[in-house]
C-alpha positions in Angstrom: 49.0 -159.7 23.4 49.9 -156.4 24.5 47.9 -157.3 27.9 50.2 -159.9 28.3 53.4 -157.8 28.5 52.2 -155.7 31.0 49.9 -155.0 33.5 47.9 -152.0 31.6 44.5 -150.9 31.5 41.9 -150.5 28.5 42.5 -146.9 28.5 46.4 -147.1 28.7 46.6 -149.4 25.6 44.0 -147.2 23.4 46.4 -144.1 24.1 48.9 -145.5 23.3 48.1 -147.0 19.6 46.0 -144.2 18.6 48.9 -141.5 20.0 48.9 -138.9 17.1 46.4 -140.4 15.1 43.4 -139.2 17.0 42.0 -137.2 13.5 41.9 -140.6 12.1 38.2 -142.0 14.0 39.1 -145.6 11.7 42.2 -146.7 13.7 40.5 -145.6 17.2 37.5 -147.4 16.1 39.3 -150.9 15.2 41.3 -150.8 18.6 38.0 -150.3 20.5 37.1 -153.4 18.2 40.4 -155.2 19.4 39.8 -154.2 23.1 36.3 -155.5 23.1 37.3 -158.2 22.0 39.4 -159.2 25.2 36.7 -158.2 27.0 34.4 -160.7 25.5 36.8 -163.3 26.6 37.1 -161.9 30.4 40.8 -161.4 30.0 41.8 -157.8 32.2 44.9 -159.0 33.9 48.0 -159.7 32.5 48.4 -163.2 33.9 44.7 -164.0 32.7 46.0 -162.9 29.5 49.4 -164.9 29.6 47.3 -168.0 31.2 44.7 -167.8 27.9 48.1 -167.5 25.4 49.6 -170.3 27.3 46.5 -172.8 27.2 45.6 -171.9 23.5 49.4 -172.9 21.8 51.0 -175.4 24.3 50.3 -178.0 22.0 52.7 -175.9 19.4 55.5 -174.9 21.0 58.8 -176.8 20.9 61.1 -177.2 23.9 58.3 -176.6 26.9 58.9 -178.6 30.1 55.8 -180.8 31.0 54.9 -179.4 34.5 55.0 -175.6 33.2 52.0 -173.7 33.9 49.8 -172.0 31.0 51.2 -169.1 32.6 54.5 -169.9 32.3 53.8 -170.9 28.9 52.5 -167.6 28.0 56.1 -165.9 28.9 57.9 -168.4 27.1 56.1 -167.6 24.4 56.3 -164.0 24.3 60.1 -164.4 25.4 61.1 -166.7 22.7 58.8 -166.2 19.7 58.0 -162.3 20.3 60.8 -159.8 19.5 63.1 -161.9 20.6 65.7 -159.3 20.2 64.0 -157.3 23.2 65.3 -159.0 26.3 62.1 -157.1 28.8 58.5 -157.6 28.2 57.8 -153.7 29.1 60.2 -152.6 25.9 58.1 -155.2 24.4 55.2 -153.3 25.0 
């Protein structure tokens, strides 16, 4: 998810969850778990990431127009369904 509102690295996203908790070896430990996993499904951009969103929940969300991309899917979802109340997908981030 956090892939999909920016175009960040491995490295960048690690940093930036375990900022401050670095003592703590469980939380680094489970987002190495959480980055592997993305990994495992080949997803290291963030439109391969918004494409994979998009594909997996078109089928559930309400008020999509039939010739949008999986893409486009994936930013409607994050727009509409992920803090809404935070208009740009970098604050999102």
């Amino acid at each position: 998810m956090l892939k999909a509102m920016a175009e960040v690295t491995d490295v960048q996203i690690y940093n930036r969850l375990v900022k401050g908790y670095f003592r703590n070896r469980q939380i680094g430990d489970q987002v190495e778990v959480m980055l592997c996993d993305g990994n495992k499904y080949q997803l290291f951009s963030q439109n391969q990431c918004l494409q994979y969103m998009g594909s997996r929940f078109r089928t559930v969300l309400e008020g999509l127009q039939e010739d949008m991309t999986d893409i486009e899917v994936g930013r409607f979802m994050i727009e509409r369904l992920i803090l809404v109340h935070v208009p740009d997908f970098k604050d999102k981030f």
